[in-house]
Kinemage of the C-alpha trace (Angstrom):
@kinemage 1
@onewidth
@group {chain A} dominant
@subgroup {mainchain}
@vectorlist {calphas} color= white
{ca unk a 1} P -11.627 -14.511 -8.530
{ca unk a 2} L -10.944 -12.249 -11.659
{ca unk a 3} L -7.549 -10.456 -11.917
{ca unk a 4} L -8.853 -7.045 -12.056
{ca unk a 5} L -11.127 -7.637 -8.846
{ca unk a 6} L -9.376 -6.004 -5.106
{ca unk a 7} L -8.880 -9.006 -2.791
{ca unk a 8} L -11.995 -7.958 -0.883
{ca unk a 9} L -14.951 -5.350 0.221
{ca unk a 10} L -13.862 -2.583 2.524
{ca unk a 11} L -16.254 -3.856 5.308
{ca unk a 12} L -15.311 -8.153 5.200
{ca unk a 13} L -14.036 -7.391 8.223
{ca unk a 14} L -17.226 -6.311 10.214
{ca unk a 15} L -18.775 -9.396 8.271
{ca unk a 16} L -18.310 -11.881 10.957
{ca unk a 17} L -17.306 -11.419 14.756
{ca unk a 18} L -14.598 -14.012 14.145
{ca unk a 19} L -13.925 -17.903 14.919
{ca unk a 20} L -15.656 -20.306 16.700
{ca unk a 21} L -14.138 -23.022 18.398
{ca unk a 22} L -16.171 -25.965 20.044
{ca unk a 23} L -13.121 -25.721 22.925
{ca unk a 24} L -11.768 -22.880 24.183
{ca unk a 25} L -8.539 -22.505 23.519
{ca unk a 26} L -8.627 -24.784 20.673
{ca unk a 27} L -6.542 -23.650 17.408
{ca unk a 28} L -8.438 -23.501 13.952
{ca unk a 29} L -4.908 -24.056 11.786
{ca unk a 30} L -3.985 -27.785 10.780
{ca unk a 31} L -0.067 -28.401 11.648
{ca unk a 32} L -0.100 -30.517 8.700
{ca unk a 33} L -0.055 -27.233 6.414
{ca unk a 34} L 3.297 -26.084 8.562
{ca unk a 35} L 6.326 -27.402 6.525
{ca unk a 36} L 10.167 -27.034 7.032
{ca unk a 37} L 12.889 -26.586 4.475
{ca unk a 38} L 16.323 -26.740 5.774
{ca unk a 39} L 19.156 -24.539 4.539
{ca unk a 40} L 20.254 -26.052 1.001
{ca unk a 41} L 23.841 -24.180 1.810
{ca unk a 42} L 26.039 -21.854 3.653
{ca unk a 43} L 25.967 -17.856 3.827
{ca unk a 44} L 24.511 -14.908 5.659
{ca unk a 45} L 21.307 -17.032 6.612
{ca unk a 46} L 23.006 -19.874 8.845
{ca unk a 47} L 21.304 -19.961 12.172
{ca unk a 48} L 18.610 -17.545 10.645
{ca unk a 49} L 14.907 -18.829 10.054
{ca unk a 50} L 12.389 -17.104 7.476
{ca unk a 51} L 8.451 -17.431 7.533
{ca unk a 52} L 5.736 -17.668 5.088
{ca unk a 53} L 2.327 -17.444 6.693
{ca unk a 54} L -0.457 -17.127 4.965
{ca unk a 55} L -3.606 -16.029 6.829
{ca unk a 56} L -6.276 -17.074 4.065
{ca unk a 57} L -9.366 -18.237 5.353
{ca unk a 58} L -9.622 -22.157 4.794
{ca unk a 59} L -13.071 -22.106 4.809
{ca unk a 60} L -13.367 -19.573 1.689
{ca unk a 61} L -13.145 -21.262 -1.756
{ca unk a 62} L -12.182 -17.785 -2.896
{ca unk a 63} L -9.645 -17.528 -0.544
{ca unk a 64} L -8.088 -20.501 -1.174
{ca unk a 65} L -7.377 -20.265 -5.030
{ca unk a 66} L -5.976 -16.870 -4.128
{ca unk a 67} L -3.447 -19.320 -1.863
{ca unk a 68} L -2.758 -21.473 -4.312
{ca unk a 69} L -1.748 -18.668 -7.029
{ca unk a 70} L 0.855 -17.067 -4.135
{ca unk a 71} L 2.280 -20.255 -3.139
{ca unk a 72} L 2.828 -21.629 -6.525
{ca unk a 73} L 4.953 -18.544 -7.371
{ca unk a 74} L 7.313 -18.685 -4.115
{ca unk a 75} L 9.698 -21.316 -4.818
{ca unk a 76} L 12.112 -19.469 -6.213
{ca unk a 77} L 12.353 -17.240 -3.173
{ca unk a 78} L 12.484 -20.482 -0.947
{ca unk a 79} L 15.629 -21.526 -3.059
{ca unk a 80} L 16.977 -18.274 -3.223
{ca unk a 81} L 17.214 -18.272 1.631
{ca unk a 82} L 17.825 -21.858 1.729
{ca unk a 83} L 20.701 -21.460 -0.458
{ca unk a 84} L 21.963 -18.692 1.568
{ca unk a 85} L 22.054 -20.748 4.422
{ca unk a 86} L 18.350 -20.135 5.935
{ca unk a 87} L 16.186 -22.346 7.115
{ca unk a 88} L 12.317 -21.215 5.564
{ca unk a 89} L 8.598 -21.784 7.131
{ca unk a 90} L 5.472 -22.273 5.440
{ca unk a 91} L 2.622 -22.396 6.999
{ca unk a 92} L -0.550 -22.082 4.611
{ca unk a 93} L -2.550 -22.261 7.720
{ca unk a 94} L -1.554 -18.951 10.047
{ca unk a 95} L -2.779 -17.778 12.690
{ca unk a 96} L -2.566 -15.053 15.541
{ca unk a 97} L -0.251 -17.405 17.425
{ca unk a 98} L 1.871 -18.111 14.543
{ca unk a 99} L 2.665 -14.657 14.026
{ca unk a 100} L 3.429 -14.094 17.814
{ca unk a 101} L 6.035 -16.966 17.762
{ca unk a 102} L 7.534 -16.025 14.476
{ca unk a 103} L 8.785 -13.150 15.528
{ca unk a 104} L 9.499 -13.941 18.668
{ca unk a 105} L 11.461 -16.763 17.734
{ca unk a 106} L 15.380 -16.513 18.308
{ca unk a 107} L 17.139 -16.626 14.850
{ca unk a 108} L 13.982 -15.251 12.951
{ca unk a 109} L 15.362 -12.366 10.404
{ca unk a 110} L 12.335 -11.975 8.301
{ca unk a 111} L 8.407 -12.850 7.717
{ca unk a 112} L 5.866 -12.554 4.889
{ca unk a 113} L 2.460 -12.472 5.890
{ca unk a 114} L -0.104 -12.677 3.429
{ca unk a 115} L -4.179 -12.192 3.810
{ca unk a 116} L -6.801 -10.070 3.564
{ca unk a 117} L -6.495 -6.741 5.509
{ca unk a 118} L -9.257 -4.065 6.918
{ca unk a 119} L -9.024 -0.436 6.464
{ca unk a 120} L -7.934 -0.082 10.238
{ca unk a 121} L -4.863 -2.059 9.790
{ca unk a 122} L -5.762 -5.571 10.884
{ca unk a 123} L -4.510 -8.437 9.412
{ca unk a 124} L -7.255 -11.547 8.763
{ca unk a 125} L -6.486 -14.670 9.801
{ca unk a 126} L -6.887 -18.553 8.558
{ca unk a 127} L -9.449 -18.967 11.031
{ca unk a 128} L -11.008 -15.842 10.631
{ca unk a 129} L -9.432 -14.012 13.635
{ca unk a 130} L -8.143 -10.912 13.359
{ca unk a 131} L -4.925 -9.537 14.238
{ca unk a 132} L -3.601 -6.246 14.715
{ca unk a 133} L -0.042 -4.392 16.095
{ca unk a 134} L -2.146 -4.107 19.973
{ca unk a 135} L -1.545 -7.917 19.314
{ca unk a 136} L 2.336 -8.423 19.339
{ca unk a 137} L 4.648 -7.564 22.463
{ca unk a 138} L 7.523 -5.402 21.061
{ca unk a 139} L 9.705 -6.802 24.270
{ca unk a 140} L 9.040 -10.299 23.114
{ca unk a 141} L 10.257 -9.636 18.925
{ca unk a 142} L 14.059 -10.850 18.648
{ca unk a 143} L 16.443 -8.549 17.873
{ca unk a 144} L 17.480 -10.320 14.859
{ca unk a 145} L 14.096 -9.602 13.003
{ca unk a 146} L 15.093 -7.351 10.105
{ca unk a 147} L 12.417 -7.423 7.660
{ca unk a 148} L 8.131 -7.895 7.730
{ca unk a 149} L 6.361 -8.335 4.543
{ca unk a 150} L 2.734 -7.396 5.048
{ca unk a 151} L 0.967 -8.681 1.881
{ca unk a 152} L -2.674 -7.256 2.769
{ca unk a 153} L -4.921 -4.686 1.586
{ca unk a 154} L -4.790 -1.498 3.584
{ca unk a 155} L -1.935 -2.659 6.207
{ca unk a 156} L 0.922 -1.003 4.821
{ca unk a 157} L -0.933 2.697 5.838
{ca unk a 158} L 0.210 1.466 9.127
{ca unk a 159} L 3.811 0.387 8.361
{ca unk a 160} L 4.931 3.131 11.393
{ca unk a 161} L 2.495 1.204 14.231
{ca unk a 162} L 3.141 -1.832 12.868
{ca unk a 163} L 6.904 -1.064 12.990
{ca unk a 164} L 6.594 0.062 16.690
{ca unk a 165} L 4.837 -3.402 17.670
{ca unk a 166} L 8.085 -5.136 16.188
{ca unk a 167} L 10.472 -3.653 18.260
{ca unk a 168} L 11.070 -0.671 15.882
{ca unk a 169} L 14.038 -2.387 13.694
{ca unk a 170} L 12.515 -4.391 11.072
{ca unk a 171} L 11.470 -2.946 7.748
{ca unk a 172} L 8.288 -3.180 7.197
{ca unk a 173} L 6.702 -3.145 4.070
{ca unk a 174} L 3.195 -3.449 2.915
{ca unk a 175} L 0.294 -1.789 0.672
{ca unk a 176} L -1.162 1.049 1.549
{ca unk a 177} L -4.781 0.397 0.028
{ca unk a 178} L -6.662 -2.369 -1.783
{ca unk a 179} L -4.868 -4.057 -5.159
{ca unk a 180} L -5.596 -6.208 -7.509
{ca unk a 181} L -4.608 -10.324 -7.181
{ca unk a 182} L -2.725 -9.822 -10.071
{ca unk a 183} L -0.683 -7.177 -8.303
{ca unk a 184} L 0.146 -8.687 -5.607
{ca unk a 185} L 1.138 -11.891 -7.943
{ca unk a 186} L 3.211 -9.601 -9.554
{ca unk a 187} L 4.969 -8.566 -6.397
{ca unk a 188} L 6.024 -12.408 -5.922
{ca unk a 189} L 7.105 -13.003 -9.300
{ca unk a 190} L 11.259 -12.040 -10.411
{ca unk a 191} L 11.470 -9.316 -12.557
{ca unk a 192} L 14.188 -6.563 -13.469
{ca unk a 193} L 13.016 -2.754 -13.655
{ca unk a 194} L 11.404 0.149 -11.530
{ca unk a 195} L 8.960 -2.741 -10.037
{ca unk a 196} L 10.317 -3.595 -6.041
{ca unk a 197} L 9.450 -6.845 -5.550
{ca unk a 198} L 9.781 -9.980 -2.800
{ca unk a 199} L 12.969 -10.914 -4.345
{ca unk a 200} L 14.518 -7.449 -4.721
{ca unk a 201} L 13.932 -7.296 -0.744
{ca unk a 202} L 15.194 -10.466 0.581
{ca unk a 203} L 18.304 -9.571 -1.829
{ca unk a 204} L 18.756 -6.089 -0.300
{ca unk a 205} L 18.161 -7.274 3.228
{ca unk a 206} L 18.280 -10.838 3.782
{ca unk a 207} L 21.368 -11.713 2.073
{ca unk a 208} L 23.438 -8.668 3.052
{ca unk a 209} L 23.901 -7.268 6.521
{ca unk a 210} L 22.970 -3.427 5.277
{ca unk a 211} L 21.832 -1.473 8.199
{ca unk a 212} L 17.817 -1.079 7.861
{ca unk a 213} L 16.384 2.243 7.450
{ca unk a 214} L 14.855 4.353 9.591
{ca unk a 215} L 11.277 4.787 9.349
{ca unk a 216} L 10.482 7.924 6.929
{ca unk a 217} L 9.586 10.831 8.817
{ca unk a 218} L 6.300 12.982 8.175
{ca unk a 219} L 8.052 15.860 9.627
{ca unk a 220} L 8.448 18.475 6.791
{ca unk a 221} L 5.310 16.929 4.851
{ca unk a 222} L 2.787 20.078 4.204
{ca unk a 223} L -0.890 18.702 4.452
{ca unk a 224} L -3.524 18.056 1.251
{ca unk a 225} L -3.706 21.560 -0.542
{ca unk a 226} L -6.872 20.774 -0.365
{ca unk a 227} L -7.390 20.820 3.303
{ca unk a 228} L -6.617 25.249 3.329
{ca unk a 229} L -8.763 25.484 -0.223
{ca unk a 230} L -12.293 27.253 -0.332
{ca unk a 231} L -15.258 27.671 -2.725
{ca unk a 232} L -16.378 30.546 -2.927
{ca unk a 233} L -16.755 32.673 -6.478
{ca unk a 234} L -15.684 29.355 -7.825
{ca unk a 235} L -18.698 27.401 -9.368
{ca unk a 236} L -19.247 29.382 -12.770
{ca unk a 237} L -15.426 28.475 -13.515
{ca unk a 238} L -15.851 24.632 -12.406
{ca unk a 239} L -19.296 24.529 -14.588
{ca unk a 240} L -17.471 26.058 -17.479
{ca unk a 241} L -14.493 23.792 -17.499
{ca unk a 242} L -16.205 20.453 -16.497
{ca unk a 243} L -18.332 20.972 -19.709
{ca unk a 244} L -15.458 20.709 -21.928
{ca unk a 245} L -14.570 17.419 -20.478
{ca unk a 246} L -18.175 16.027 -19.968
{ca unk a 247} L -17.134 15.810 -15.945
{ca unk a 248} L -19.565 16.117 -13.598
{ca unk a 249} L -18.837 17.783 -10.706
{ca unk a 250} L -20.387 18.725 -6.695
{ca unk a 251} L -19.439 21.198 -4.288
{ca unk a 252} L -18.248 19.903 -1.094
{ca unk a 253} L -17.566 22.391 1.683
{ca unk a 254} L -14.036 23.483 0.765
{ca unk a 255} L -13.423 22.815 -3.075
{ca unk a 256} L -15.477 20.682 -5.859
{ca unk a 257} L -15.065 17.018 -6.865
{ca unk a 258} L -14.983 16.685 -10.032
{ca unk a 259} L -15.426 13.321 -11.630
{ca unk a 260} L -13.055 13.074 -14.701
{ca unk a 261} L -14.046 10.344 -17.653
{ca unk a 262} L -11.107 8.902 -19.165
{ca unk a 263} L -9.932 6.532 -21.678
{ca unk a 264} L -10.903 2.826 -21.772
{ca unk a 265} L -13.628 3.390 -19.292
{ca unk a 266} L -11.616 4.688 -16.382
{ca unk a 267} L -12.364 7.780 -14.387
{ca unk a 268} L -10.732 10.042 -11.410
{ca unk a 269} L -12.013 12.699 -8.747
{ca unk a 270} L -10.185 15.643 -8.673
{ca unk a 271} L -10.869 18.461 -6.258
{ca unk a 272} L -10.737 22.159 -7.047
{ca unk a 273} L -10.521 24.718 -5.027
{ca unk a 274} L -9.299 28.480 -4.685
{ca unk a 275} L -6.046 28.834 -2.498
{ca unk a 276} L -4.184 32.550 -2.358
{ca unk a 277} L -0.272 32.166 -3.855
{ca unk a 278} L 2.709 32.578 -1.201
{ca unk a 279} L 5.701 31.984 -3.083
{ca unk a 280} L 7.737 34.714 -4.714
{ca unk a 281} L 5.867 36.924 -7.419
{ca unk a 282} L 2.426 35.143 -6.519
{ca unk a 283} L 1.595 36.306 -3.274
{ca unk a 284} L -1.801 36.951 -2.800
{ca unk a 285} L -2.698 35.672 -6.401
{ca unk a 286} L -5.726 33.578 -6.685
{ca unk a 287} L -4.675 30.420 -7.352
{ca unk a 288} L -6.629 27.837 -9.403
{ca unk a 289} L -5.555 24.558 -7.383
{ca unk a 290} L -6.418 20.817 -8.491
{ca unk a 291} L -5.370 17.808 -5.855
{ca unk a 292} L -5.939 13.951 -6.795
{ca unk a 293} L -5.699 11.540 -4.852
{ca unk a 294} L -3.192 7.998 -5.831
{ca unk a 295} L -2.454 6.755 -2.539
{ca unk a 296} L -0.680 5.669 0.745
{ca unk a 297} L 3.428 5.548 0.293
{ca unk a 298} L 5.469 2.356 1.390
{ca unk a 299} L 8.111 0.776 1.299
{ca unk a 300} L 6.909 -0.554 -1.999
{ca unk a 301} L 6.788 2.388 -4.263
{ca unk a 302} L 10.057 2.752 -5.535
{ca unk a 303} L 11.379 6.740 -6.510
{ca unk a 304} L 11.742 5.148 -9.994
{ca unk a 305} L 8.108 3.923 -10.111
{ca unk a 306} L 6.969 7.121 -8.441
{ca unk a 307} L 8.596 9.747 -10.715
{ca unk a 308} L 8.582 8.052 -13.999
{ca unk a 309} L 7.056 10.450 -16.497
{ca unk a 310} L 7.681 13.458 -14.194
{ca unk a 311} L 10.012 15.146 -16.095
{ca unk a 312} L 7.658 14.927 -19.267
{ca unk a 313} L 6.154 18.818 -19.649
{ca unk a 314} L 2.798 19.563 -18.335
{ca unk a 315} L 0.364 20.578 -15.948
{ca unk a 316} L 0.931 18.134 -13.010
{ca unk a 317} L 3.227 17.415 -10.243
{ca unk a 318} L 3.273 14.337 -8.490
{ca unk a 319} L 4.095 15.143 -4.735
{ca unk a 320} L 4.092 13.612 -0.722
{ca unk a 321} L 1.679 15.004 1.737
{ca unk a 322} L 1.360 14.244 5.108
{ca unk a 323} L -0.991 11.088 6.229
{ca unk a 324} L -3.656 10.834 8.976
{ca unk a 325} L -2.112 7.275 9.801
{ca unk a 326} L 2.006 8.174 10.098
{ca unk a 327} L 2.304 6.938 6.377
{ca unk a 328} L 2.559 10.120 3.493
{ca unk a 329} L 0.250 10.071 0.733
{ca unk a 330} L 1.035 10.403 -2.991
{ca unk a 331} L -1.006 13.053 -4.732
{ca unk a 332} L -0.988 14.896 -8.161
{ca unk a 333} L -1.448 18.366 -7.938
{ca unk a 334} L -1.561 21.848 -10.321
{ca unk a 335} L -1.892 25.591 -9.277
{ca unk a 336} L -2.884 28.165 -11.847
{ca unk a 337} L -3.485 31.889 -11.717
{ca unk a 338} L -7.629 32.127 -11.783
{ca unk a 339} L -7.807 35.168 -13.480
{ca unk a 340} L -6.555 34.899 -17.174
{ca unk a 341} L -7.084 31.460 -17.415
{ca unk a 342} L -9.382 30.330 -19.918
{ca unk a 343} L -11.994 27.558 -19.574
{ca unk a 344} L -10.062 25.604 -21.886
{ca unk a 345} L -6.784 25.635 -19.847
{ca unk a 346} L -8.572 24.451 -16.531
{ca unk a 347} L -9.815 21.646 -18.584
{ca unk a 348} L -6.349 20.929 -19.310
{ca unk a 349} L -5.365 21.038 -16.177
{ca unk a 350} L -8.222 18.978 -14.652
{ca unk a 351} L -7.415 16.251 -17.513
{ca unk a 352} L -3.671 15.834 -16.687
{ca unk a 353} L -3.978 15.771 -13.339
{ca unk a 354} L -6.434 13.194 -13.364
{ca unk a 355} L -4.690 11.161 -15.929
{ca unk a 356} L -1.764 11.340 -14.067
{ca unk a 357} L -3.160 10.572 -10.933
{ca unk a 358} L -5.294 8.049 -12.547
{ca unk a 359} L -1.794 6.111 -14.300
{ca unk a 360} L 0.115 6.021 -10.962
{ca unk a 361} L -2.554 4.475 -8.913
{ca unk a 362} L -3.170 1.485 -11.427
{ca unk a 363} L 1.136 1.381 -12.102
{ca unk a 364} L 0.890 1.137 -8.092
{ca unk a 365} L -2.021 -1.075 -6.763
{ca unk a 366} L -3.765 -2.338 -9.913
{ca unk a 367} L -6.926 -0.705 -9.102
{ca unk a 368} L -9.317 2.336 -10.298
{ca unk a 369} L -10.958 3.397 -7.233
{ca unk a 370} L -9.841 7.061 -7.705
């Protein structure tokens, strides 16, 4: 699989109704690929356990070089617990079950799952099962559990339900949409700078006993601008603009998309529409407002990451709105008077804000799907 592919299509999961087993009942996993490291010394991890499962189909070649590339790069995490005194799992075979005992288990502080995931939130399986939060028993997750690394496409939109199905006090963290193999390499590997990675969480909550955060709270999150936008007396201004930056653009029912080109072959949809101004000195004005889309939040996407390049001057803001799945999305967004404004300053606009929309989501998830 190339490095600058997503992990894979949005509908893998609908491919195939799941496993089959010649007995019922009978596990597809081999207990072979379960191995045990015992604690290589003494510290805030004695009598604590922590799990690697990976949930990679066996039966997909693809699937299992994208194994191999994870587990080769996890050893220094494994030395980094078992020095601190835990004792660490891995199990290159996982499946519902595994998951189900894991965090059930007493003495079980934190898990990394890693596998494909569907849009809905389910995680996939070594035997091709699925699993989702409807799955796990909160009453049945130990106390002790402090931390759940989802490593799947799409699952960490669902952080909040997948929270509640742990009990409600582990962190869990996870990405929000599909990235990139390389990405989610990258997570695994040590590095210094705005990057949050496996180690930078087992150091902040494994090895210390911090008190975990509470789950960020939508409350206070305005919706999409786009959502109280409208249309009309807009397209002459849209066709204007979008022909200084060879976009094309179509009217949808409250704003246009407009399909941005940008450098090295990339592109980004941003969607213009007509709001009225409410803050001071602008109420009433016709506003001018552009809204593209980066992403689902998480646990991942670190302040630094999120707001480097901010401060530069321009057109865009990067901003939080609220999320149809309990998770806020990250959006760039600009607001200019209509009237006044020339054709060449809503290009400007529409550029930035699509560039900077465009540079977040492939600093974030490795991916151009915007």
């Amino acid at each position: 699989m190339a490095e600058d592919e997503v992990f894979l299509p949005a509908d893998w999961a609908n491919a195939r109704p799941g496993p089959k087993h010649w007995t019922a009942g009978a596990r597809g996993d081999d207990p072979a690929a379960r191995v045990v490291h015992e604690p290589a010394g003494d510290g805030p991890g004695q009598g604590r356990t922590f799990h690697f499962l990976f949930g990679y189909k066996t039966a997909s070649e693809q699937d299992r070089g994208m194994l191999a590339e994870e587990v080769a790069r996890i050893d220094d995490d494994i030395a980094v617990l078992r020095a601190a005194g835990y004792t660490v799992v891995v199990d290159q075979q996982a499946v519902r079950q595994d998951l189900q005992e894991a965090v059930a288990a007493e003495g079980t502080a934190g898990v990394y799952w890693s596998s494909h995931g569907a849009e809905d939130g389910r995680l996939q399986c070594c035997d091709g099962d699925l699993i989702s939060p409807a799955d796990i028993d909160p009453a049945t997750v130990t106390p002790g559990l402090r931390l759940v690394v989802l490593g799947a496409c799409y699952v960490g939109a669902y952080a909040p339900t997948w929270r509640a199905a742990f009990g409600g006090h582990p962190l869990v963290a996870g990405w929000g949409r599909p990235v990139t193999l390389a990405r989610a390499v990258d997570f695994l590997e040590a590095g210094d700078g705005p990057d949050l990675g496996l180690d930078d969480l087992i150091e902040r909550w494994l090895l210390t006993d911090a008190p975990i955060p509470a789950a960020p709270p939508m409350k206070g999150l305005s919706p999409a601008a786009t959502l109280s936008g409208r249309v009309k007396g807009l397209k002459r201004r849209v066709d204007a603009f979008t022909a200084h930056l060879g976009a094309d653009s179509e009217q949808r029912d409250n704003h246009f998309a407009v399909l941005v080109p940008l450098p090295d072959g990339r592109s980004h949809v941003v969607r213009v529409f007509v709001v009225d101004g409410a803050d001071p000195f602008s109420e009433g004005v016709q506003l001018c407002g552009m809204e593209a889309e980066v992403g689902p939040t998480s646990a991942l996407v670190t302040p630094e990451r999120l707001l480097a390049g901010v401060a530069r001057p321009g057109y865009g803001r990067v901003t939080l709105v609220a999320g149809d799945t309990g998770v806020p999305r990250i959006v760039v967004q600009s607001f200019t008077p209509l009237t006044g404004t020339s054709s060449q300053q809503l290009a400007a606009h529409c550029y930035q804000v699509a560039l900077q929309a465009d540079r977040l989501e492939f600093d974030i998830f490795g991916t151009d799907e915007g």
